[in-house]
C-alpha positions as CSV (number, residue, x, y, z in Angstrom):
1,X,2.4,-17.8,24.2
2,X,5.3,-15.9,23.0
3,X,5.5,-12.6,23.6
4,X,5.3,-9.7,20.7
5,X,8.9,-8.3,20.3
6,X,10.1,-4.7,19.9
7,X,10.7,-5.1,16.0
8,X,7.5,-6.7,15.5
9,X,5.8,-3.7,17.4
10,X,7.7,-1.2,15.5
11,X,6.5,-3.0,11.7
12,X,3.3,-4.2,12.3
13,X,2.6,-0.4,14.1
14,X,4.1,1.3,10.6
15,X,1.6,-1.6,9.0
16,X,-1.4,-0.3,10.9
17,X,-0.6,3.2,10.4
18,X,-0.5,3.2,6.9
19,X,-3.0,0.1,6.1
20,X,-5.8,1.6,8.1
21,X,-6.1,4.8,6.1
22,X,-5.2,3.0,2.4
23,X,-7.7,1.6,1.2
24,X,-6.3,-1.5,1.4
25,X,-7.5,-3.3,4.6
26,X,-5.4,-3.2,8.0
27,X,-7.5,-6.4,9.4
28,X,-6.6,-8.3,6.5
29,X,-2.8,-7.1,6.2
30,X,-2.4,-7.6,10.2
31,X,-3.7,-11.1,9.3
32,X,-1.8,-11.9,6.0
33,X,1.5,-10.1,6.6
34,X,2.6,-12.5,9.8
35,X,1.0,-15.4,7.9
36,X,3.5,-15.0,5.2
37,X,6.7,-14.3,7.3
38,X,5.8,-17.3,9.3
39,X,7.6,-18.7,12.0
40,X,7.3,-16.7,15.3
41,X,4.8,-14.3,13.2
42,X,2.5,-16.7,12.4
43,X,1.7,-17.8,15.9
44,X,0.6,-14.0,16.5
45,X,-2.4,-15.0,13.8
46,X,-3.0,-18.1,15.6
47,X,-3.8,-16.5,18.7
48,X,-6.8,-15.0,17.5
49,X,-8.7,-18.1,16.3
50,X,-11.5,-19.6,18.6
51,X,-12.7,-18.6,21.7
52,X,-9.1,-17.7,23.1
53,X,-8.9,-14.7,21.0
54,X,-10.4,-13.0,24.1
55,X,-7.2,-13.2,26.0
56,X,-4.5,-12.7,22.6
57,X,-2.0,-10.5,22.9
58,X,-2.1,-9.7,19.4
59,X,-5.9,-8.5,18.8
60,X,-4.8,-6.3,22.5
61,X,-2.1,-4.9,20.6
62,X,-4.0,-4.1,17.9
63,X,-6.5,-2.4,19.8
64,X,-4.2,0.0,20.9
65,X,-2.7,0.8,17.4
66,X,-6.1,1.3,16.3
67,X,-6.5,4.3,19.1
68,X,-3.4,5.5,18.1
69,X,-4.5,6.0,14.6
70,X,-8.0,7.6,15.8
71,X,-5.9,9.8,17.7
72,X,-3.6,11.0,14.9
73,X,-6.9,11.3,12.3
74,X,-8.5,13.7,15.4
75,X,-5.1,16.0,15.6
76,X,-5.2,15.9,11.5
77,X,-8.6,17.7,11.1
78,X,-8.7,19.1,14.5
79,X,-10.1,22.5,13.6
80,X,-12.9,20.0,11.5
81,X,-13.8,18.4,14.7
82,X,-13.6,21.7,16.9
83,X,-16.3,23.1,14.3
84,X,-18.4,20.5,14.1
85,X,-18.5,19.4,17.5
86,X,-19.8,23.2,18.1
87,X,-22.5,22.9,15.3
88,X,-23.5,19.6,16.8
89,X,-23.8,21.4,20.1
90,X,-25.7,24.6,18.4
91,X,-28.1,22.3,16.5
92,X,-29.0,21.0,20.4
93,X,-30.4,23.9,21.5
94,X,-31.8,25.7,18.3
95,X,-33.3,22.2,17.2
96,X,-32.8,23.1,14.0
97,X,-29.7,22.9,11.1
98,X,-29.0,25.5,9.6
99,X,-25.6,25.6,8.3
100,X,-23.5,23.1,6.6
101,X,-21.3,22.4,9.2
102,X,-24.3,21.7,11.4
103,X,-25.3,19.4,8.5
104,X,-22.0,17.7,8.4
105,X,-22.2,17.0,12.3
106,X,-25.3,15.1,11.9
107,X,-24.6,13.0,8.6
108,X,-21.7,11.6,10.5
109,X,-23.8,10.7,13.1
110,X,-26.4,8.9,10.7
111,X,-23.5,6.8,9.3
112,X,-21.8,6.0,12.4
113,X,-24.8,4.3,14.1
114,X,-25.4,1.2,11.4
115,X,-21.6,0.0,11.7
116,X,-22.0,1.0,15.6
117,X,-24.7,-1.4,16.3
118,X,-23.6,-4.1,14.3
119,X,-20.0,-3.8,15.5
120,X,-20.9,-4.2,18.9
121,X,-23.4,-7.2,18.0
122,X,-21.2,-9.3,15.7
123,X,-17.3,-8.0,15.7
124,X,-16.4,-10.6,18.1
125,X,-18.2,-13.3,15.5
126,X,-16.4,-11.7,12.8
127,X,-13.1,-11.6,13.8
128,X,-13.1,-15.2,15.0
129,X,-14.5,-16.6,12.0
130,X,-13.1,-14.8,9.2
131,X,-10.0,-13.7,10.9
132,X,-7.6,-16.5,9.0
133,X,-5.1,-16.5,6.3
134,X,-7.2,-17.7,3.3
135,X,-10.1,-15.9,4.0
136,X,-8.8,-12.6,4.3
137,X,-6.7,-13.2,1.1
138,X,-10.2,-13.7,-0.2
139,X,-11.9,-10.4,1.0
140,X,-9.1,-8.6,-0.2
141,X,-9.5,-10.1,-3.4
142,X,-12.8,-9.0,-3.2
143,X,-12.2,-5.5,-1.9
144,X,-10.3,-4.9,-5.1
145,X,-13.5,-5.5,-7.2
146,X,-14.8,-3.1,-5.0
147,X,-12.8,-0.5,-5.3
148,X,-12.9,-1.0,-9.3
149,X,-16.4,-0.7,-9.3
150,X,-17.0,1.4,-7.5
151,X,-14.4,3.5,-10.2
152,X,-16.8,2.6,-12.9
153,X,-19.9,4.0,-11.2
154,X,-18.1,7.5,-10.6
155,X,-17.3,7.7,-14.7
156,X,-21.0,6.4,-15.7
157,X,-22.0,9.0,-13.1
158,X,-20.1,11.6,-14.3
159,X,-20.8,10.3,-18.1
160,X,-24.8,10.8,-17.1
161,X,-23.9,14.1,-15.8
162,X,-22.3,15.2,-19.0
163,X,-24.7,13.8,-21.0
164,X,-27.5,15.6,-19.3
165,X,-25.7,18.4,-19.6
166,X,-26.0,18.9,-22.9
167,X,-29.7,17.9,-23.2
168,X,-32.1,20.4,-24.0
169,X,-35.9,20.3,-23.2
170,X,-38.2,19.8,-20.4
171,X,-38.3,16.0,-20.7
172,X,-34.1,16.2,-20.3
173,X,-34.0,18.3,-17.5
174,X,-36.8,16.2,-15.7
175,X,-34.8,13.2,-16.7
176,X,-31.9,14.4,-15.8
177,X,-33.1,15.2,-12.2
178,X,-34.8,11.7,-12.0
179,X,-31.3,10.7,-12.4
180,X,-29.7,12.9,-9.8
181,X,-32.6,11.1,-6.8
182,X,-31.5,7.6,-7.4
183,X,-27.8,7.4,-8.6
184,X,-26.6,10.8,-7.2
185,X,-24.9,13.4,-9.5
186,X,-21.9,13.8,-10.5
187,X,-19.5,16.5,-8.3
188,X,-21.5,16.9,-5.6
189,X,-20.8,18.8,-2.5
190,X,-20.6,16.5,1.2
191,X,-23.3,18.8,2.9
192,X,-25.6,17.8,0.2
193,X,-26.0,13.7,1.1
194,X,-29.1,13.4,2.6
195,X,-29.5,11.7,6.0
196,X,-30.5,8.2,4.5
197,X,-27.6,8.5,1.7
198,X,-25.3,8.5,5.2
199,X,-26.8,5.5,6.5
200,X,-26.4,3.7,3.5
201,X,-23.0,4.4,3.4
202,X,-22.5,3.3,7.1
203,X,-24.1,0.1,6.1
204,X,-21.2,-0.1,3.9
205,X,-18.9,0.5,6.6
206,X,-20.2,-2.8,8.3
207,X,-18.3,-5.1,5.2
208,X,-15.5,-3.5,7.0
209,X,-15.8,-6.2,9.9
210,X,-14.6,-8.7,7.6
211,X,-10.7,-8.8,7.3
212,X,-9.9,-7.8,4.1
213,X,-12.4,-5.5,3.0
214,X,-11.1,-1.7,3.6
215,X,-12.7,0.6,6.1
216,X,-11.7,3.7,4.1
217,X,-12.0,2.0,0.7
218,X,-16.0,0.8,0.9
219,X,-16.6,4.2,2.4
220,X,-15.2,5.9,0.1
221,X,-17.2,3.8,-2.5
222,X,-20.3,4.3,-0.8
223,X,-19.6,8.4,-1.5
224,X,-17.9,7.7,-5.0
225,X,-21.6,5.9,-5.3
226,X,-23.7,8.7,-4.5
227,X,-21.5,11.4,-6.8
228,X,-19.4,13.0,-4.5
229,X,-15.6,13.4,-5.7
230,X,-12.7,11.5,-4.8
231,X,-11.4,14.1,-2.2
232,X,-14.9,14.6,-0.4
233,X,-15.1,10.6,-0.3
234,X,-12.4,10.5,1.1
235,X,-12.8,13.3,3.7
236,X,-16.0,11.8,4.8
237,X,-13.9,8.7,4.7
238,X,-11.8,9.3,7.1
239,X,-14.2,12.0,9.5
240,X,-16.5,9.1,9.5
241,X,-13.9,7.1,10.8
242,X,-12.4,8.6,13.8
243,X,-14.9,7.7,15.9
244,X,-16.1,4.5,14.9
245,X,-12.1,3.4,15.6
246,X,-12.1,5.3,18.7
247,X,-15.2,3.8,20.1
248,X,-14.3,0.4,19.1
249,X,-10.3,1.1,20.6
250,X,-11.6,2.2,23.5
251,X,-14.1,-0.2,24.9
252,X,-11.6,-3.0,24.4
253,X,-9.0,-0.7,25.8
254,X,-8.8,-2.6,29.4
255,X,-8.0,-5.7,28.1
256,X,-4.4,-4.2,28.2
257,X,-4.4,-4.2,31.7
258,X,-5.3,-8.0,31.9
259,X,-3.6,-10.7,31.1
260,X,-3.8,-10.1,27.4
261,X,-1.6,-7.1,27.4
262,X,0.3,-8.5,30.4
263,X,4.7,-7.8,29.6
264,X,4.1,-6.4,26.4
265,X,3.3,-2.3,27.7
266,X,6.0,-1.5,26.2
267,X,5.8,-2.8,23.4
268,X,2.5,-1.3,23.2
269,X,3.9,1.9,23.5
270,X,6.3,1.9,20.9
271,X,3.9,0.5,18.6
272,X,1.4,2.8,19.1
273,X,3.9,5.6,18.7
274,X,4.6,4.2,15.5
275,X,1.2,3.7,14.3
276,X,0.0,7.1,15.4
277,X,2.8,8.6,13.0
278,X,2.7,6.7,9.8
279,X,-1.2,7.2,10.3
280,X,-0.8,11.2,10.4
281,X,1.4,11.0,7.5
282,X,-1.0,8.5,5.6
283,X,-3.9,10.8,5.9
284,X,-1.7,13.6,4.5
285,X,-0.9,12.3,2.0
286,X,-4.1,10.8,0.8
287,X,-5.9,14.1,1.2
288,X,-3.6,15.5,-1.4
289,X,-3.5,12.4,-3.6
290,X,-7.3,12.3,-4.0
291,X,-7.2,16.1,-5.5
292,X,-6.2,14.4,-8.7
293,X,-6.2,10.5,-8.6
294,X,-8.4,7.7,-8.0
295,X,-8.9,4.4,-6.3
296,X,-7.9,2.1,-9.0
297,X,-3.6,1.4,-7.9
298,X,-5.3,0.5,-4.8
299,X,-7.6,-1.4,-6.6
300,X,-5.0,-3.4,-8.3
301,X,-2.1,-4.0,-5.2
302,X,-5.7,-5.7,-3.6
303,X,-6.2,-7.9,-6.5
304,X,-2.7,-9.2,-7.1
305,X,-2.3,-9.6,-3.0
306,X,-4.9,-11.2,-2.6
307,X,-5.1,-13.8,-5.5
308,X,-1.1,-14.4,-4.4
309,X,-2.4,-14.8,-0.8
310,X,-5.4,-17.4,-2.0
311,X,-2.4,-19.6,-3.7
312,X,-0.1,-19.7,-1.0
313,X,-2.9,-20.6,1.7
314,X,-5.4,-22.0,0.0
């Protein structure tokens, strides 16, 4: 097994940072990317097939670079998490929820636990199955029709809304709520998902497992889905994610210290460092770019990627 090398650390960290946080699959790139280089990068994907991906050095390093990035999202919307770990603590000993915030605290609970269990039950299954060239040039393919759709369900939402709108009439109006229960209306505030609306979009979280299909992106779908804008998507998006990443970092963090991480610390560390930054700078960014745009260049990169990907390793 050869070792991971300083460059590769530095890219495939700058690949994670950014990857994780677009909507655009870091599983599936971390896969794809050294599949296409080849040579000495291609070994790093073969490491992870079969029952020896337990003890590669590649899914260790990636485990740290995925810390690294839940790290960075936690300093990014620190004075989020301060206040909503507070609320969380309130709503303990009033029992009760009484502010939006408090609200917030909870929904993110509700949405973390579906992709929680069913991480901890089937990742390992996942990522030994799936975790190969052609089929995570297929889920990307796929995550692009995801993302596109879930683009057309935000304008028919916000077409309903408009619609409805300029109805008149107590049939409308009742219509119009109707509407509002099962699809979601359009511009809705975060605090106003209901408890189940953040499990369902949890359960969408789970497609994540499969490389190729985008943490952020499906999550943000499932919001898109239940008429919340693109910034509050995305916001939930990425809250929603810190500590499903960090969890999932974490428990597999003392595989480093075995044989897996074995004369590759510092590599580790600079890749990390790496990772952590581009992923601070990622969620910046995004957070302004989903003021005023949408999913759908995402959508595209995904589609031509990934069809490219199915020709060159199908």
């Amino acid at each position: 097994m050869t070792d991971i090398t300083y460059i590769q650390s530095i890219l495939i960290g700058l690949l994670q940072g950014v990857t994780e946080l677009f909507p655009i699959s870091s599983l599936g790139h971390s896969v794809l990317v050294p599949a296409w280089v080849g040579g000495s990068w291609s070994q790093l994907v073969t490491q992870v097939d079969g029952d020896s991906s337990s003890h590669s050095q590649y899914l260790s390093f990636i485990v740290a670079l995925h810390v690294a990035t839940a790290i960075a999202l936690i300093i990014f919307y620190r004075k989020d998490w301060v206040a909503i770990t507070r609320a969380f603590l309130v709503t303990l000993r009033t029992r009760k929820i009484e502010t939006s915030t408090q609200r917030l605290a909870w929904l993110i609970i509700a949405a973390t636990i579906p992709v929680g269990i069913t991480g901890l039950t089937l990742e390992h299954t996942f990522r030994t199955l799936f975790a190969k060239p052609l089929s995570a040039a297929i889920f990307l393919t796929l995550n692009g029709f995801i993302l596109l759709g879930g683009e057309r369900l935000r304008r028919q939402a916000e077409a309903r809304g408009t619609q409805h709108a300029k109805a008149e009439g107590t049939a409308h109006a009742a219509e119009h709520e109707l509407e509002e229960v099962v699809y979601g209306g359009p511009d809705r505030k975060l605090a106003t998902l209901s408890f189940r609306e953040a499990g369902l979009i949890g359960v969408f979280q789970t497609f994540a497992l499969f490389a190729g299909i985008s943490r952020s992106g499906i999550t943000m779908v499932g919001g898109l889905v239940r008429g919340l804008d693109h910034e509050d998507a995305a916001k939930f998006s990425f809250l929603l994610a810190t500590p499903v990443i960090l969890a999932a970092g974490l428990l597999k963090l003392p595989g480093l210290f075995g044989e897996a991480g074995a004369h590759i610390h510092g590599q580790i560390i600079v890749g990390s460092l790496v990772a952590g930054v581009a992923s601070y700078f990622s969620v910046a960014f995004l957070t302004r770019y989903f003021k005023t745009s949408n999913l759908t260049p995402f959508a595209i990169y995904c589609l031509v990627a990934g069809v490219a990907s199915i020709v060159k390793f199908h």
